[in-house]
N, C-alpha and C positions, 0 to 999 in steps of 0.2 A: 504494500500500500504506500501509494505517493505519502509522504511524512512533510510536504509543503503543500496539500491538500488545507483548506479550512476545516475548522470543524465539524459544520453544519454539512461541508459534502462529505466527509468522512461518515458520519451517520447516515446520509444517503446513499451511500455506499455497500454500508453494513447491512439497510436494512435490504439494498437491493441482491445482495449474495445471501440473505437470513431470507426473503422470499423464492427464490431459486434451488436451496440448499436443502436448506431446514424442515422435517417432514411437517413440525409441528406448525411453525411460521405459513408454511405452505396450506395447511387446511385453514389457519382465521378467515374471519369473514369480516365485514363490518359490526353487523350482529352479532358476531362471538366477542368479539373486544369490544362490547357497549358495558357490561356489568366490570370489567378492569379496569374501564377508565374510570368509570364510577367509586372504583375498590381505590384508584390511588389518587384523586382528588380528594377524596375523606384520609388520607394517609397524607395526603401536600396539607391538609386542614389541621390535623394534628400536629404533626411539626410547625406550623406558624405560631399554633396556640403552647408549644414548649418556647416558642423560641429559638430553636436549635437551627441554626444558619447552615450546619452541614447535612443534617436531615432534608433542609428546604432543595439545598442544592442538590439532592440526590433524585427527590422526588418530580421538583419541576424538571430532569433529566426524566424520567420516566413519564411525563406525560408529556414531554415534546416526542417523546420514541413514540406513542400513541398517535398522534398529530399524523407524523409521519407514515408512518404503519397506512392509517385509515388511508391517506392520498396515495400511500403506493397500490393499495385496492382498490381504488377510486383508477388512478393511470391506466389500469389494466382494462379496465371496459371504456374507458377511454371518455370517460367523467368530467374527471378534472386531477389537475397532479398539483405538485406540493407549491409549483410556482404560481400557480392559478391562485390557491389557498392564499399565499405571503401576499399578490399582486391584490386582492381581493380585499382585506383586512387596510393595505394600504391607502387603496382609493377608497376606503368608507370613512377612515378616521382622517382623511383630507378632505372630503365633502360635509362631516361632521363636525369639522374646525372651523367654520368660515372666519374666526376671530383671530385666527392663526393663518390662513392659506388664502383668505380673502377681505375685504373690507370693512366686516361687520366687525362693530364696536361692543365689548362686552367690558359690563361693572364688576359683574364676581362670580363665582361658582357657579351661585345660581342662577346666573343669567344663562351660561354655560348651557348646563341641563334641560334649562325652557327650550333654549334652540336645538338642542340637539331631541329633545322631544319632539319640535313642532317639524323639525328635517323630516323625523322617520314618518308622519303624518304622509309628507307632501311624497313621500317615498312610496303609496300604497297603502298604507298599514289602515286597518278600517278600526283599530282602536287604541288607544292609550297603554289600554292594558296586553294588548296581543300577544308583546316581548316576554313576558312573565312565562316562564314552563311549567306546564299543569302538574308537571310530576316534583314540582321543588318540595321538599317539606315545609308542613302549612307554617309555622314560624317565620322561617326564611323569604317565605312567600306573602307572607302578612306584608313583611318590611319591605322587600321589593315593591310590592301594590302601592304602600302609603308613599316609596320615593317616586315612581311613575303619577300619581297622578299631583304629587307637588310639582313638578316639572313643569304642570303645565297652570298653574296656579290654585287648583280645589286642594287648599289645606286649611289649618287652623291659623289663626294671628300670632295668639302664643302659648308657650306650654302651662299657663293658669288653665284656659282655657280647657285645655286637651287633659289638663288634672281634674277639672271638675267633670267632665265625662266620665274620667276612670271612678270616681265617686258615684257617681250616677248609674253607671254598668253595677256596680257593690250593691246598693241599692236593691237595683232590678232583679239581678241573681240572688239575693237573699229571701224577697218575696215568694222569688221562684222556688225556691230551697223550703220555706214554708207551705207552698201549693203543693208540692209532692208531684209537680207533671216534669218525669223524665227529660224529655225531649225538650221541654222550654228552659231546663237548668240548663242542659247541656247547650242550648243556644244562645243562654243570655253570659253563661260562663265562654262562650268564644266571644261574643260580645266584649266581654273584660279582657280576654287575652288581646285582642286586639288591641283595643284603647292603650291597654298599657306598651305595647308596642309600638304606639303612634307617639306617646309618651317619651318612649326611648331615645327618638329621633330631638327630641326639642332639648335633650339634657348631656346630647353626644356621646349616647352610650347605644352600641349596638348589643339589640337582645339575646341573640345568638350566640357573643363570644362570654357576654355577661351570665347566661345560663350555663355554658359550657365551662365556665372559671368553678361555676358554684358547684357544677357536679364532678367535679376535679377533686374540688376541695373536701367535698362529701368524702368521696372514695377515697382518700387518704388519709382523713380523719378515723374514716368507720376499720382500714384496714390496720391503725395506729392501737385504736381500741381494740378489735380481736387480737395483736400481738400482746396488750396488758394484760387480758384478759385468759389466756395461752399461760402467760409466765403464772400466773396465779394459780397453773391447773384446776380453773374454771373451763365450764361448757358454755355457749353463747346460749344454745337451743336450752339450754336447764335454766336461764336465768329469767327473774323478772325485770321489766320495764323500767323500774326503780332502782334494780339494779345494775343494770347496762347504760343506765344513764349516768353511775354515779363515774364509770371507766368513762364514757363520752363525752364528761367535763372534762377529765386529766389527759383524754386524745384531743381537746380542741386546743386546751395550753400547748402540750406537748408541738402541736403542727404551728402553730402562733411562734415558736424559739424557733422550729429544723426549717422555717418556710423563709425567713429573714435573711 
């Protein structure tokens, strides 16, 4: 292999002898590598949420190999290939710049987004919300909805505002919590998760990585407590609630010193 080759064709390279060669590489489909790339986007998601810059670097390698993979099966029925992809991605974020690449005068982020919202409009698109993928999970999807339709100006003034809603949804779900109908708790409770995720957005906390901290923290508290609990020659399953709570105070200190 040329060794004054670039990177990016040296992976092209690789993966064009890994489809040639490789019985395994040789059977993927598009559809076979939908669930991996999904398996290592939630593995590039963990590593951001450690931190670990060499993990990140490992994984966003593993989903440019995907990138490329999908276009080298794409090439092959004669689709589209990986410069089509690069050449594609180019001419959208230059047509979706015009504050950059063209005349238009932008204030600030947000003005940013309005246009680039109202772009994808004049581009086809018959809604607001179209960009949003039905399969994101509904959390992630909340947040996505509530920044797609700020874009284009239907939000709240300010986060008082969007706090007395989250008050108001409590409310609603507790009546409903007294009514005993099912189906209206569980409605008026997505109500609340909502709100409070519209919430998140006015306080610069995304609720995704904020839930994800907290079940972190969970799991290594609760796994701190089964270790006290262990040296005690205590059983978790034999103890009372009274009691596993008393270890759950001494794992929440305990993680409060090893997390600093």
């Amino acid at each position: 292999m040329n060794k004054n080759k670039s990177s990016f064709d040296r992976l092209i390279q690789i993966m064009d002898e890994l489809r040639e060669k490789c019985p395994w590489d040789q059977k993927q489909t598009i559809e076979s590598l939908r669930y991996l790339t999904i398996e290592e986007t939630y593995e590039l998601s963990d590593a951001i949420m450690e931190n670990d810059m060499q993990e990140i670097k490992k994984e966003l390698g593993d989903l440019l190999l995907h990138i490329v993979f999908y276009s080298r099966i794409a090439s092959e029925n004669k689709s589209f290939d990986i410069n089509d992809v690069i050449n594609s991605i180019c001419e959208k974020l230059i047509h979706r710049h015009p504050h950059i690449y063209g005349d238009v005068v932008v204030e600030d982020e947000i003005e940013v987004k309005k246009n680039w919202e109202n772009l994808k409009m004049k581009e086809g698109k018959s809604s607001v919300l179209e960009g949003v993928p039905t399969t994101l999970p509904a959390g992630i999807k909340a947040y996505r909805i509530q920044e797609k339709v700020k874009g284009i100006g239907f939000d709240w003034e300010d986060k008082k505002q969007v706090w007395n809603k989250v008050l108001e949804e409590i409310e609603e779900l507790k009546e409903e919590i007294k009514n005993g109908n099912q189906d209206r708790i569980e409605s008026e409770y997505g109500d609340l998760l909502f709100a409070l995720i519209n919430y998140s957005r006015f306080i610069n906390v995304n609720p995704e990585n904020a839930l994800e901290r907290t079940n972190r923290r969970f799991i290594k508290r609760f796994q701190i407590m089964e270790k006290l609990i262990k040296n005690q020659n205590l059983t978790l399953s034999n103890m009372t609630l009274s009691q596993m709570d008393v270890f759950w105070e001494k794992a929440k200190k305990l993680y409060i010193n090893t997390d600093k």
